[in-house]
PDB file of N, CA, C and O in Angstrom:
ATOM      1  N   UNK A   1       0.846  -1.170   0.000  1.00  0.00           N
ATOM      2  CA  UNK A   1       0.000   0.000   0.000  1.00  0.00           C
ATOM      3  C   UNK A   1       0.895   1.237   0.000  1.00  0.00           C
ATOM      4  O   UNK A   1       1.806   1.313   0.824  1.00  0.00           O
ATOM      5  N   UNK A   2       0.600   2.546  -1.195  1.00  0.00           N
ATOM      6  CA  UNK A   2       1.644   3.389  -0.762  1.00  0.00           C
ATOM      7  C   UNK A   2       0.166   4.712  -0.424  1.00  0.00           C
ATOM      8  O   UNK A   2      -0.969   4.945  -0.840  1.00  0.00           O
ATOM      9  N   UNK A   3       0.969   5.153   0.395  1.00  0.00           N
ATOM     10  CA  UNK A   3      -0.099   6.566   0.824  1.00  0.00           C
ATOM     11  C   UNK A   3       1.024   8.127   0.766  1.00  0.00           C
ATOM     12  O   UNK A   3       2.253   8.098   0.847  1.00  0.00           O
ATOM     13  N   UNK A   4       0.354   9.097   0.644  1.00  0.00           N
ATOM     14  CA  UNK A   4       0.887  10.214   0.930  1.00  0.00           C
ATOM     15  C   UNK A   4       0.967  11.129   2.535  1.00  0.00           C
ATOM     16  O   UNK A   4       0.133  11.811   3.131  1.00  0.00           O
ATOM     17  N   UNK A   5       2.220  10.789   2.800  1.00  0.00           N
ATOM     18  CA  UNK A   5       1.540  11.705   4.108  1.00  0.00           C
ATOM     19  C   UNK A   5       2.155  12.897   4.491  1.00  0.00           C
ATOM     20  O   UNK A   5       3.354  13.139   4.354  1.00  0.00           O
ATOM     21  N   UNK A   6       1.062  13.862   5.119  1.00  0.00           N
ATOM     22  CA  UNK A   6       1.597  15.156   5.347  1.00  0.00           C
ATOM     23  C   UNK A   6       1.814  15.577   6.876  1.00  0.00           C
ATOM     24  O   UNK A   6       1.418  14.750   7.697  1.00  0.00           O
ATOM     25  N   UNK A   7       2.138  16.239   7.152  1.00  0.00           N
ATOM     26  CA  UNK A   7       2.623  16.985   8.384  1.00  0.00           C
ATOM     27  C   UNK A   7       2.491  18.625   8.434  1.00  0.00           C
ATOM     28  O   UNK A   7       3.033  19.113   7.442  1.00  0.00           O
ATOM     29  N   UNK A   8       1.904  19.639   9.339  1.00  0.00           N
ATOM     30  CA  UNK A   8       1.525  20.379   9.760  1.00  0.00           C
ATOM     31  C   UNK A   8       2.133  20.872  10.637  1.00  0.00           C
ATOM     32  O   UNK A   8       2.545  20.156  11.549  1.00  0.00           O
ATOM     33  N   UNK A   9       2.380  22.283  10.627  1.00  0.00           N
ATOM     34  CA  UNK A   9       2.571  22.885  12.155  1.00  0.00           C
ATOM     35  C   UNK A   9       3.464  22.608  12.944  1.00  0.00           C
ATOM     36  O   UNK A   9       4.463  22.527  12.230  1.00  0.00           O
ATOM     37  N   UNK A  10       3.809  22.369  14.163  1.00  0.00           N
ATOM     38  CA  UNK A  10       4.452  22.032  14.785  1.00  0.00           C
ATOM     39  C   UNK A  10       5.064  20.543  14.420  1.00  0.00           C
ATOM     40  O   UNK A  10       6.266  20.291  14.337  1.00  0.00           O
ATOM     41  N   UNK A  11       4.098  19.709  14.240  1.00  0.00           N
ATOM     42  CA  UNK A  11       4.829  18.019  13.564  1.00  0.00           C
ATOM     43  C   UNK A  11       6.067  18.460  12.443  1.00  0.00           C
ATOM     44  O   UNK A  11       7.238  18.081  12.450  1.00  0.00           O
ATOM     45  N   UNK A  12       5.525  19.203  11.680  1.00  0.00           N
ATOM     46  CA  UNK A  12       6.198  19.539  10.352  1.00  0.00           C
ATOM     47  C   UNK A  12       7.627  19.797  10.506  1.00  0.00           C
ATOM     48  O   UNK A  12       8.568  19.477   9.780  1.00  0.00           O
ATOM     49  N   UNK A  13       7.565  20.850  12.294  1.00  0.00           N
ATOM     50  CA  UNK A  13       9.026  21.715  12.109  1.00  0.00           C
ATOM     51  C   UNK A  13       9.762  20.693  13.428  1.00  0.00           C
ATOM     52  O   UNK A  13      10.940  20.915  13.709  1.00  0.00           O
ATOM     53  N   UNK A  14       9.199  19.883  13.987  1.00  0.00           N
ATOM     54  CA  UNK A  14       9.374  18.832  14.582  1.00  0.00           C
ATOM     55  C   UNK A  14      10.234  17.721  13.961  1.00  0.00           C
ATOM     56  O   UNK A  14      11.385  17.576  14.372  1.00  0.00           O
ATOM     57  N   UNK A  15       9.814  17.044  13.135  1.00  0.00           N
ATOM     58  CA  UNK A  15      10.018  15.875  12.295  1.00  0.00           C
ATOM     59  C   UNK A  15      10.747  16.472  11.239  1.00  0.00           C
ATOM     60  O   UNK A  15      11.622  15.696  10.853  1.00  0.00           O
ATOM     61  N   UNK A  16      10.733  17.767  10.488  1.00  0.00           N
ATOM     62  CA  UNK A  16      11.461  18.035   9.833  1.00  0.00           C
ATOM     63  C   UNK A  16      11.577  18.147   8.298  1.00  0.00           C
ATOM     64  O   UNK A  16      12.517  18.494   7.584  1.00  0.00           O
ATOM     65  N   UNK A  17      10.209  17.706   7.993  1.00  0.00           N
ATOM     66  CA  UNK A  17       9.357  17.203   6.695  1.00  0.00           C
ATOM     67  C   UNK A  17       8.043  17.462   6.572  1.00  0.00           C
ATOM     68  O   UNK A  17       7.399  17.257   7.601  1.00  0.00           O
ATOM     69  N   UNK A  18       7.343  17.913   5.485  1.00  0.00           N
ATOM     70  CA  UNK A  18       6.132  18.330   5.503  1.00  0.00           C
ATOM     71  C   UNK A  18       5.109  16.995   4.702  1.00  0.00           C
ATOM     72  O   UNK A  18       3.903  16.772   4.812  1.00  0.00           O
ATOM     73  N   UNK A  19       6.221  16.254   3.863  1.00  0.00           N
ATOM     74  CA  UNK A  19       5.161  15.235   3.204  1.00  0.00           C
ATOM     75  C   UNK A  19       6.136  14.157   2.949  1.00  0.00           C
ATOM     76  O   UNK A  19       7.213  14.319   2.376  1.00  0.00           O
ATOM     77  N   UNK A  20       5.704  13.104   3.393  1.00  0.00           N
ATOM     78  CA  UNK A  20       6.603  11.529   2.558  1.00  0.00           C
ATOM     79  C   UNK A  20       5.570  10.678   1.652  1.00  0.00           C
ATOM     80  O   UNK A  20       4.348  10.822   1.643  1.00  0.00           O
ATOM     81  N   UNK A  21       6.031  10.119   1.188  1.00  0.00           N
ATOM     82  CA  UNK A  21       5.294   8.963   0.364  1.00  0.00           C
ATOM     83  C   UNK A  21       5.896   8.060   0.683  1.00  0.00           C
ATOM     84  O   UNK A  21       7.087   7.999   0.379  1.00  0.00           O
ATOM     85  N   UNK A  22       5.183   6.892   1.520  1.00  0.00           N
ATOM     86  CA  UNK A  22       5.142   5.601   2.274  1.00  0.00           C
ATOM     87  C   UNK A  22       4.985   4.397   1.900  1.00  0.00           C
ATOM     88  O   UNK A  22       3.814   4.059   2.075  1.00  0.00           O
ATOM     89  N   UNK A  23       5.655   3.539   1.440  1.00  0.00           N
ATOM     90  CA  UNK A  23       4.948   2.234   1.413  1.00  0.00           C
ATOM     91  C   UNK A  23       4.849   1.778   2.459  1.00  0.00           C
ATOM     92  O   UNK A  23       5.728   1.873   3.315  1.00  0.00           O
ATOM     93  N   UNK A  24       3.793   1.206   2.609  1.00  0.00           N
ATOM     94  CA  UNK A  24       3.303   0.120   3.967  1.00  0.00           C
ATOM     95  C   UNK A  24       2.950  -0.713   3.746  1.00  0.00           C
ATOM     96  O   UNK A  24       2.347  -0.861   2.683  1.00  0.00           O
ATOM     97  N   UNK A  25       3.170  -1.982   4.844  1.00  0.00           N
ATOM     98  CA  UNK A  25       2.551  -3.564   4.721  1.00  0.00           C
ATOM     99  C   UNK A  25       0.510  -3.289   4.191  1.00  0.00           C
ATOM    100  O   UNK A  25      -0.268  -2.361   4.409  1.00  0.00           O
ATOM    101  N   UNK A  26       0.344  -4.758   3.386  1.00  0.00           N
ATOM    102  CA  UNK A  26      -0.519  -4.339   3.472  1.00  0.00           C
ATOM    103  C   UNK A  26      -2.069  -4.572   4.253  1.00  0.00           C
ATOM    104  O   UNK A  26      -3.263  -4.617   3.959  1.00  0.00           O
ATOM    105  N   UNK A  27      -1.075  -4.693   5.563  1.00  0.00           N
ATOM    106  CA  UNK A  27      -1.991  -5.078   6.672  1.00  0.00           C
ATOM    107  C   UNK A  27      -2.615  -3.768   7.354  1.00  0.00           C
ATOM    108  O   UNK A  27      -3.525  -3.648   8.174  1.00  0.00           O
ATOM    109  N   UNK A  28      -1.553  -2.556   6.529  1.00  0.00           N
ATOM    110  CA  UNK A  28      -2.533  -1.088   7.189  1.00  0.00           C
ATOM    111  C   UNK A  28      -3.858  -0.813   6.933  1.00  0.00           C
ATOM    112  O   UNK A  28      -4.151  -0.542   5.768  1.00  0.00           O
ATOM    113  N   UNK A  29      -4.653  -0.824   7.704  1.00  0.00           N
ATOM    114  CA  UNK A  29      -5.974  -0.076   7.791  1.00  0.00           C
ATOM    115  C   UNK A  29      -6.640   1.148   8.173  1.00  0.00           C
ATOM    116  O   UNK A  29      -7.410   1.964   7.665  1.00  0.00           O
ATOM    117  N   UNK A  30      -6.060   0.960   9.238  1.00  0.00           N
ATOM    118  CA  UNK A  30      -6.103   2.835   9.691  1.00  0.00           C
ATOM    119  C   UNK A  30      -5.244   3.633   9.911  1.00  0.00           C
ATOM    120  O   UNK A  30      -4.030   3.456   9.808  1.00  0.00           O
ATOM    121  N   UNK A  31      -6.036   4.972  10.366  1.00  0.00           N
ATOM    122  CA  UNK A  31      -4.914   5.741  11.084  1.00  0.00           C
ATOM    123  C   UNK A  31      -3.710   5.682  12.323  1.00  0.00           C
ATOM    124  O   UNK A  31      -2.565   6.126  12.410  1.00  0.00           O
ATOM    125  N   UNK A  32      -4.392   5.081  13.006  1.00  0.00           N
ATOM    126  CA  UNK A  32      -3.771   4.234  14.100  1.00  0.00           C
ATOM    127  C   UNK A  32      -2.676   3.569  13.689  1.00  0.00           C
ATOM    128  O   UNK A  32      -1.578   3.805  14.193  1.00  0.00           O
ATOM    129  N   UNK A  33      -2.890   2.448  12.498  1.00  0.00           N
ATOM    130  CA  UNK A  33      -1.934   1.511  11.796  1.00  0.00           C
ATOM    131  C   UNK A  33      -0.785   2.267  11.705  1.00  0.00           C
ATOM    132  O   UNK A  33       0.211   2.058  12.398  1.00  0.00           O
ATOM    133  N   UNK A  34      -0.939   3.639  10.405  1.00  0.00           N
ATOM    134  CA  UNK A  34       0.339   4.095  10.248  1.00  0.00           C
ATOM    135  C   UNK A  34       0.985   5.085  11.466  1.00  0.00           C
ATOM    136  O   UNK A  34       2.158   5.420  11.634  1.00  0.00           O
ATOM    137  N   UNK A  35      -0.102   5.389  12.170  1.00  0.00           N
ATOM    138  CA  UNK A  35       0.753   5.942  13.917  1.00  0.00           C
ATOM    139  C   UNK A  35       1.974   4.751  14.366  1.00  0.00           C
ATOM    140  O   UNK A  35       3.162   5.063  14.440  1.00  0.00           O
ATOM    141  N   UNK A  36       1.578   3.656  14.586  1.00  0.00           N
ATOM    142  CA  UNK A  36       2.346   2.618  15.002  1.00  0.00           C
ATOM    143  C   UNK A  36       3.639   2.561  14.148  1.00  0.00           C
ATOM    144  O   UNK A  36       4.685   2.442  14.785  1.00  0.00           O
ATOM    145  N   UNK A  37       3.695   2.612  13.143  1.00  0.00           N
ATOM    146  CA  UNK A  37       4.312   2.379  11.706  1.00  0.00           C
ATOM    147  C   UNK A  37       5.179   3.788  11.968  1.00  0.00           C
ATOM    148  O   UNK A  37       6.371   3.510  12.094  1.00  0.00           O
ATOM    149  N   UNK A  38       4.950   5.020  12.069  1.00  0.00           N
ATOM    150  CA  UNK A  38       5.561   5.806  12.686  1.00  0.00           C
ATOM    151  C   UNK A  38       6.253   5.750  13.714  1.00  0.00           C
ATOM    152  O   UNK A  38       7.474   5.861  13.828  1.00  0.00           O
ATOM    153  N   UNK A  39       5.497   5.582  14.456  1.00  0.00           N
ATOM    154  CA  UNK A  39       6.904   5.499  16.214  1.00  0.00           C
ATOM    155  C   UNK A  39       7.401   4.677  16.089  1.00  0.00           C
ATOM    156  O   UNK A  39       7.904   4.549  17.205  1.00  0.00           O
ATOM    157  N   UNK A  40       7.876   3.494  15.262  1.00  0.00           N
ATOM    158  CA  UNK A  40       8.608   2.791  15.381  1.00  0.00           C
ATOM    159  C   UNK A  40       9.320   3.270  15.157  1.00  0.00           C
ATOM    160  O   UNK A  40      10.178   3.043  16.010  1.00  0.00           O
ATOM    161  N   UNK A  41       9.784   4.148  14.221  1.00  0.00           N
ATOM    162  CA  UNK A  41      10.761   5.045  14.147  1.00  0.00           C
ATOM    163  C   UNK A  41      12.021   5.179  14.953  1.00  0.00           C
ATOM    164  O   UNK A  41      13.224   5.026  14.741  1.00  0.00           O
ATOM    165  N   UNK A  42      11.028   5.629  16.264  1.00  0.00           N
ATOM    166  CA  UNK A  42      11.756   6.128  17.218  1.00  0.00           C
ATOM    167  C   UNK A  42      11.895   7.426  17.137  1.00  0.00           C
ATOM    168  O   UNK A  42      11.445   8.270  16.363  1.00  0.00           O
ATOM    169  N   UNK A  43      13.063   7.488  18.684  1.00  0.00           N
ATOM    170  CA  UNK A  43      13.419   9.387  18.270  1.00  0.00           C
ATOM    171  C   UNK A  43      12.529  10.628  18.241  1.00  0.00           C
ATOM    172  O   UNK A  43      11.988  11.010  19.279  1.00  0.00           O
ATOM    173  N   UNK A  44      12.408  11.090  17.405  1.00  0.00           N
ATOM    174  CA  UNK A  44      11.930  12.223  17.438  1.00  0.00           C
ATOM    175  C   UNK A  44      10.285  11.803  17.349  1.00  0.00           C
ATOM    176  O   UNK A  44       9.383  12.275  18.042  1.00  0.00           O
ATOM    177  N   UNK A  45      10.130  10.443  15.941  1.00  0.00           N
ATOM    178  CA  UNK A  45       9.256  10.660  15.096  1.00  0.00           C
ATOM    179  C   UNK A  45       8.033  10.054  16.735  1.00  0.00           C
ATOM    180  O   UNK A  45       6.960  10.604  16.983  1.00  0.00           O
ATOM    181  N   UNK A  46       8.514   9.094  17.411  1.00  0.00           N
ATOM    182  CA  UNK A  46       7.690   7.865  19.049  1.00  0.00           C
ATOM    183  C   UNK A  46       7.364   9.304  19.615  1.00  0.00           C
ATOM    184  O   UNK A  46       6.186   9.627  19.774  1.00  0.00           O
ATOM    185  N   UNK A  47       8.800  10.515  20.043  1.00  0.00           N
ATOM    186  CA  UNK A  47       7.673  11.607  21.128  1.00  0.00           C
ATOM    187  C   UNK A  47       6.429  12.177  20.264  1.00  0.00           C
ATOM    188  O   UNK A  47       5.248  11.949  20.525  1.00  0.00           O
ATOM    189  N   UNK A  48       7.016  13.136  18.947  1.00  0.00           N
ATOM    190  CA  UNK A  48       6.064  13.931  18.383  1.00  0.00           C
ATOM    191  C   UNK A  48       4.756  13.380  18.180  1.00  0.00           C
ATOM    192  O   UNK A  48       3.778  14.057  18.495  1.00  0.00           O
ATOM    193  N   UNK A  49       4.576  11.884  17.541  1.00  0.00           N
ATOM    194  CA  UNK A  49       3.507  11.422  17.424  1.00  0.00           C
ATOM    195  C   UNK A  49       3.213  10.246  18.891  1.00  0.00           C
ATOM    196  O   UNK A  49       2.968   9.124  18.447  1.00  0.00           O
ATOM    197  N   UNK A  50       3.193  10.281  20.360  1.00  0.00           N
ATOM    198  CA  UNK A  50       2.704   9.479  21.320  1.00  0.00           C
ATOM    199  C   UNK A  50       1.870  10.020  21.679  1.00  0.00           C
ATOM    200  O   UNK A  50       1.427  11.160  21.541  1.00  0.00           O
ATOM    201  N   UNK A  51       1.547   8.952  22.309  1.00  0.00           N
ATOM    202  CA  UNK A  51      -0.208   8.890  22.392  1.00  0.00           C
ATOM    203  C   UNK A  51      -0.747   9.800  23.773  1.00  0.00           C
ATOM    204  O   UNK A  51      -1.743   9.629  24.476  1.00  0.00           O
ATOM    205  N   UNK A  52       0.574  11.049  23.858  1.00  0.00           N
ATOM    206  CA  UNK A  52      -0.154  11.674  24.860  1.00  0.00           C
ATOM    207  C   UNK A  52      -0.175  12.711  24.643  1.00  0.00           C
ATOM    208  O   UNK A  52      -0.566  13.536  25.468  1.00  0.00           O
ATOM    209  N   UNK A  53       0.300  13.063  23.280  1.00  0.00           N
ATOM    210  CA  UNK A  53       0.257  13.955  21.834  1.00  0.00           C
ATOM    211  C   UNK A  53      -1.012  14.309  21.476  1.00  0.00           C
ATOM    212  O   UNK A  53      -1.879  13.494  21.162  1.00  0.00           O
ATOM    213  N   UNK A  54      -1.190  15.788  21.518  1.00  0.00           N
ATOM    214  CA  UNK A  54      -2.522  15.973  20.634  1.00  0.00           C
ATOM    215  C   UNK A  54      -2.037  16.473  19.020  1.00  0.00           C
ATOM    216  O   UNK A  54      -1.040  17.091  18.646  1.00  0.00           O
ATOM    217  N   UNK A  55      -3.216  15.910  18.264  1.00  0.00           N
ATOM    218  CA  UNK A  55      -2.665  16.286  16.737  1.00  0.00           C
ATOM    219  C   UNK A  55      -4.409  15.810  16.414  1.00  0.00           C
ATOM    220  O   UNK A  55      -5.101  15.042  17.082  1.00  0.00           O
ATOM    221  N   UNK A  56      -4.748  16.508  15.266  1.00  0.00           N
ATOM    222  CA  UNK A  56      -5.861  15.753  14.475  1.00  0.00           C
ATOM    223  C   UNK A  56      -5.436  14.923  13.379  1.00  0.00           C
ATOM    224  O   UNK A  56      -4.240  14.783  13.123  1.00  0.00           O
ATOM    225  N   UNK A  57      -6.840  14.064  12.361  1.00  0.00           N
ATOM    226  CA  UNK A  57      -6.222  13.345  11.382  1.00  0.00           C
ATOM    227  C   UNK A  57      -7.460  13.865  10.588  1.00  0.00           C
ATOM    228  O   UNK A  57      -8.619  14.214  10.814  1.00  0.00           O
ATOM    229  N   UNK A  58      -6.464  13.710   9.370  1.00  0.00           N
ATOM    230  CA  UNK A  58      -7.683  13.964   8.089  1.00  0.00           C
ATOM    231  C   UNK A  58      -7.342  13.140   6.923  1.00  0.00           C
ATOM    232  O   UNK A  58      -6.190  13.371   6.556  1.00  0.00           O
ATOM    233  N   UNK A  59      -7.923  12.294   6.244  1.00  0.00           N
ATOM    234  CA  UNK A  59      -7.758  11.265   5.468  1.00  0.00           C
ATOM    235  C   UNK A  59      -8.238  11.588   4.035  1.00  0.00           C
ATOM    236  O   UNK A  59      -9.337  11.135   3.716  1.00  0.00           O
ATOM    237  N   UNK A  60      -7.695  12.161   3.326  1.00  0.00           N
ATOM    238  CA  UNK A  60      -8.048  12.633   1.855  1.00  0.00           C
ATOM    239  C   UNK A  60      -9.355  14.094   1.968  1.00  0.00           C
ATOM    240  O   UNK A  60     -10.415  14.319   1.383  1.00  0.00           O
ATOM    241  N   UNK A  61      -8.508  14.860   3.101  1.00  0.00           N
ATOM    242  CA  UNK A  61      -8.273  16.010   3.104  1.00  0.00           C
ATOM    243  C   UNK A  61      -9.787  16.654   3.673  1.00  0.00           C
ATOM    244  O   UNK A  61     -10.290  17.773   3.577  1.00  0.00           O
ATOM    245  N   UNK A  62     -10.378  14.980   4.501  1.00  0.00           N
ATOM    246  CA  UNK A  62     -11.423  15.032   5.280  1.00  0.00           C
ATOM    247  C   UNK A  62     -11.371  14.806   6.697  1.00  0.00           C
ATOM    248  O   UNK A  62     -10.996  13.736   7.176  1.00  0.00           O
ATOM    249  N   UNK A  63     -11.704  15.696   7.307  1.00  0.00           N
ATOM    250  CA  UNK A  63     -11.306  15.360   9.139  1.00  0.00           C
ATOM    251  C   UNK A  63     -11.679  14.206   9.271  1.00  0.00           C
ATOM    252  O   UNK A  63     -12.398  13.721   8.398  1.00  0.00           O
ATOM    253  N   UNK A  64     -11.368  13.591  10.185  1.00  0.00           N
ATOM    254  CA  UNK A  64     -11.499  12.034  10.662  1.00  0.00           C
ATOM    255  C   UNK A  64     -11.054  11.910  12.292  1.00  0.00           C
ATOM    256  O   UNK A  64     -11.141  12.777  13.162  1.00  0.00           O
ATOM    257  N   UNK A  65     -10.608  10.693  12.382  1.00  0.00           N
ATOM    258  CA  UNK A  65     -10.077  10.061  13.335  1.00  0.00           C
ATOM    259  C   UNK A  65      -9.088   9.202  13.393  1.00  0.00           C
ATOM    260  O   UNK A  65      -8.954   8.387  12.481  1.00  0.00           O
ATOM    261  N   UNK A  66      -8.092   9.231  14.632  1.00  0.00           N
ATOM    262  CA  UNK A  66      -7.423   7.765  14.760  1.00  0.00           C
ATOM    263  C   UNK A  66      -7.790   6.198  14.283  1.00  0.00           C
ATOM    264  O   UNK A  66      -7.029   5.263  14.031  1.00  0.00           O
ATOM    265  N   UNK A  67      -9.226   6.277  14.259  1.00  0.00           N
ATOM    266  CA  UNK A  67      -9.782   4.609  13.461  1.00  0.00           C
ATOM    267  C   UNK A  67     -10.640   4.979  11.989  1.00  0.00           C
ATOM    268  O   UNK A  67     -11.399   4.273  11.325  1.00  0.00           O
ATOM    269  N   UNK A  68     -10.151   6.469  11.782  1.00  0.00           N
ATOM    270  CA  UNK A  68     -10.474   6.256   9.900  1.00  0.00           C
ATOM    271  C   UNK A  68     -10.069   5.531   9.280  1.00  0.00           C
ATOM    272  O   UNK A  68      -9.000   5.169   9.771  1.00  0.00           O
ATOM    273  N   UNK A  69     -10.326   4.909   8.190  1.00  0.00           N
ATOM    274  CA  UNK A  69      -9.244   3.964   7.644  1.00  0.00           C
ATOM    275  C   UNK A  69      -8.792   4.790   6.482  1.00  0.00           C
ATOM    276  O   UNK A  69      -9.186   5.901   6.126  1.00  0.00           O
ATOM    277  N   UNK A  70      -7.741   3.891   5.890  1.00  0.00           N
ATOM    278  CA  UNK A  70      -6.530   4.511   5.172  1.00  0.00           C
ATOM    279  C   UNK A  70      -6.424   3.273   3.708  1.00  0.00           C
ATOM    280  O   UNK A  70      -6.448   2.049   3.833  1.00  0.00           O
ATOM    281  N   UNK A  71      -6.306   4.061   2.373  1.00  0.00           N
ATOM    282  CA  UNK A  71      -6.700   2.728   1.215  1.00  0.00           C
ATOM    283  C   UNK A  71      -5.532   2.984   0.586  1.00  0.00           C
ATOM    284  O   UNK A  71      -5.029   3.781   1.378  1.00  0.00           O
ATOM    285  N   UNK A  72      -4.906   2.882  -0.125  1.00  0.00           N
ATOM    286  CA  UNK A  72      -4.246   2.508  -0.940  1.00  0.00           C
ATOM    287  C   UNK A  72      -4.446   3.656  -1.919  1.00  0.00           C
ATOM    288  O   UNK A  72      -5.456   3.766  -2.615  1.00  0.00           O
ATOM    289  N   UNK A  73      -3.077   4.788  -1.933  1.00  0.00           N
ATOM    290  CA  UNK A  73      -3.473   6.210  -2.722  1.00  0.00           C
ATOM    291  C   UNK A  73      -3.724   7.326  -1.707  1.00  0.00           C
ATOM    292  O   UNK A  73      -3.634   8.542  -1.876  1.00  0.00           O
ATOM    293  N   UNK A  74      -4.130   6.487  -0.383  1.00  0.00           N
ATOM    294  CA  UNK A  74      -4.759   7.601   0.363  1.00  0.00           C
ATOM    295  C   UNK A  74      -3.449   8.826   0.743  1.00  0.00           C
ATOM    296  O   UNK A  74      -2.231   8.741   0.906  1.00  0.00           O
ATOM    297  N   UNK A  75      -4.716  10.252   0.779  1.00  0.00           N
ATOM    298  CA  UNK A  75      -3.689  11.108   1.824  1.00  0.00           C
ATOM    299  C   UNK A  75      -4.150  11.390   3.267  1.00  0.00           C
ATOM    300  O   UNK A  75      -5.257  11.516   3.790  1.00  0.00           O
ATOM    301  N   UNK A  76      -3.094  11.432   3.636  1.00  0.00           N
ATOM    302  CA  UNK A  76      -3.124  10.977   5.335  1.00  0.00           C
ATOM    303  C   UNK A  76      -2.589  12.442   5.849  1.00  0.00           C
ATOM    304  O   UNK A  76      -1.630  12.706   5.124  1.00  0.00           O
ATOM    305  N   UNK A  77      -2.758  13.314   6.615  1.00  0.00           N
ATOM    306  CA  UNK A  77      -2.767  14.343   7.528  1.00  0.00           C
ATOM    307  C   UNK A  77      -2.350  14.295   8.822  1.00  0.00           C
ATOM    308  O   UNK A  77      -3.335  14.097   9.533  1.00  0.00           O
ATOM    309  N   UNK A  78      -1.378  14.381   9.443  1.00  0.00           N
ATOM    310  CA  UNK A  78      -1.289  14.716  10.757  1.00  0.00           C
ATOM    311  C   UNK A  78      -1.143  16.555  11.611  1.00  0.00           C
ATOM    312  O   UNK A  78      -0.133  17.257  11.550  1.00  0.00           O
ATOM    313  N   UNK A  79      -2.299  16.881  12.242  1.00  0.00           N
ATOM    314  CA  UNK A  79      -1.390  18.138  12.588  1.00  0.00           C
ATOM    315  C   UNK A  79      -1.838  18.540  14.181  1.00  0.00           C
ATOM    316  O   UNK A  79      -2.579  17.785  14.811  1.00  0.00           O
ATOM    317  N   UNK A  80      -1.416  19.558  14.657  1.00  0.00           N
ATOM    318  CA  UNK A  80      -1.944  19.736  15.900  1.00  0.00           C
ATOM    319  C   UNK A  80      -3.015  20.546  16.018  1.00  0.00           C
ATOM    320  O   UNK A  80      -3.274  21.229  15.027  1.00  0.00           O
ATOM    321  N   UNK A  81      -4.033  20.700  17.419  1.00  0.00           N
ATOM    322  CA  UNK A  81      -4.835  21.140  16.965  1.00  0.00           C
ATOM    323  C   UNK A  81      -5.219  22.846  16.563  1.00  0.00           C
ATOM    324  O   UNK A  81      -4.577  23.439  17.431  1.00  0.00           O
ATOM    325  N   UNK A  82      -5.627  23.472  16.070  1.00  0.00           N
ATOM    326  CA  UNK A  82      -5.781  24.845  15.727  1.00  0.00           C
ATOM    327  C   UNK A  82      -6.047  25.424  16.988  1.00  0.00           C
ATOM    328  O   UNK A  82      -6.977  24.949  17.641  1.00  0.00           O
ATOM    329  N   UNK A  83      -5.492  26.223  17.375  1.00  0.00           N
ATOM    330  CA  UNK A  83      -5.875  27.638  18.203  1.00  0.00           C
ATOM    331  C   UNK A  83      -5.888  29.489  17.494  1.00  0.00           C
ATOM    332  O   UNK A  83      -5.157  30.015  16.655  1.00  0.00           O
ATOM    333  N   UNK A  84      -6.874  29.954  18.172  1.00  0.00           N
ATOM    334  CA  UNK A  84      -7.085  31.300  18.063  1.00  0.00           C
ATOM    335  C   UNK A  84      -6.379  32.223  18.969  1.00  0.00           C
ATOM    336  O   UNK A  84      -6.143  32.197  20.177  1.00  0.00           O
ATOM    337  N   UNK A  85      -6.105  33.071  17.986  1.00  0.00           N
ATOM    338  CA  UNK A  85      -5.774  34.329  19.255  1.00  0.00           C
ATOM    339  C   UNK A  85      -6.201  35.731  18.865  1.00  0.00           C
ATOM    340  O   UNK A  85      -6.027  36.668  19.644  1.00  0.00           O
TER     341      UNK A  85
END
């Protein structure tokens, strides 16, 4: 499965990259999936994205969730959440 994924905001200047293109097993299904698939990483990529991390997800450039699922082509979104001032 290859997907596009982007990064936002703070992830972006965090991680250091605004977009990769991924292949993944093709046991990924969701968002969750490629979270995991991420922190394995380690490093930078396990703090910025753990699970005590706030960030939203948007899956072909539609808000979603951690259990949206994710197809093959998809674009995948990570960012934190918006504030006003």
């Amino acid at each position: 499965m290859q997907i596009k994924l982007r990064l936002f905001a703070g992830l972006r200047e965090t991680l250091g990259v605004s977009f990769e293109n991924l292949t993944l097993p093709d046991n990924i299904r969701t968002a969750q999936d490629v979270l995991q698939t991420l922190r394995a990483r380690g490093g930078a990529w396990a703090e910025a994205l753990s699970e005590a991390s706030a960030f939203r997800v948007a899956v072909d450039q539609t808000m979603g969730s951690i259990d949206s699922p994710v197809h093959d082509g998809a674009e995948l979104a990570f960012f934190p959440p918006v504030t006003g001032g």
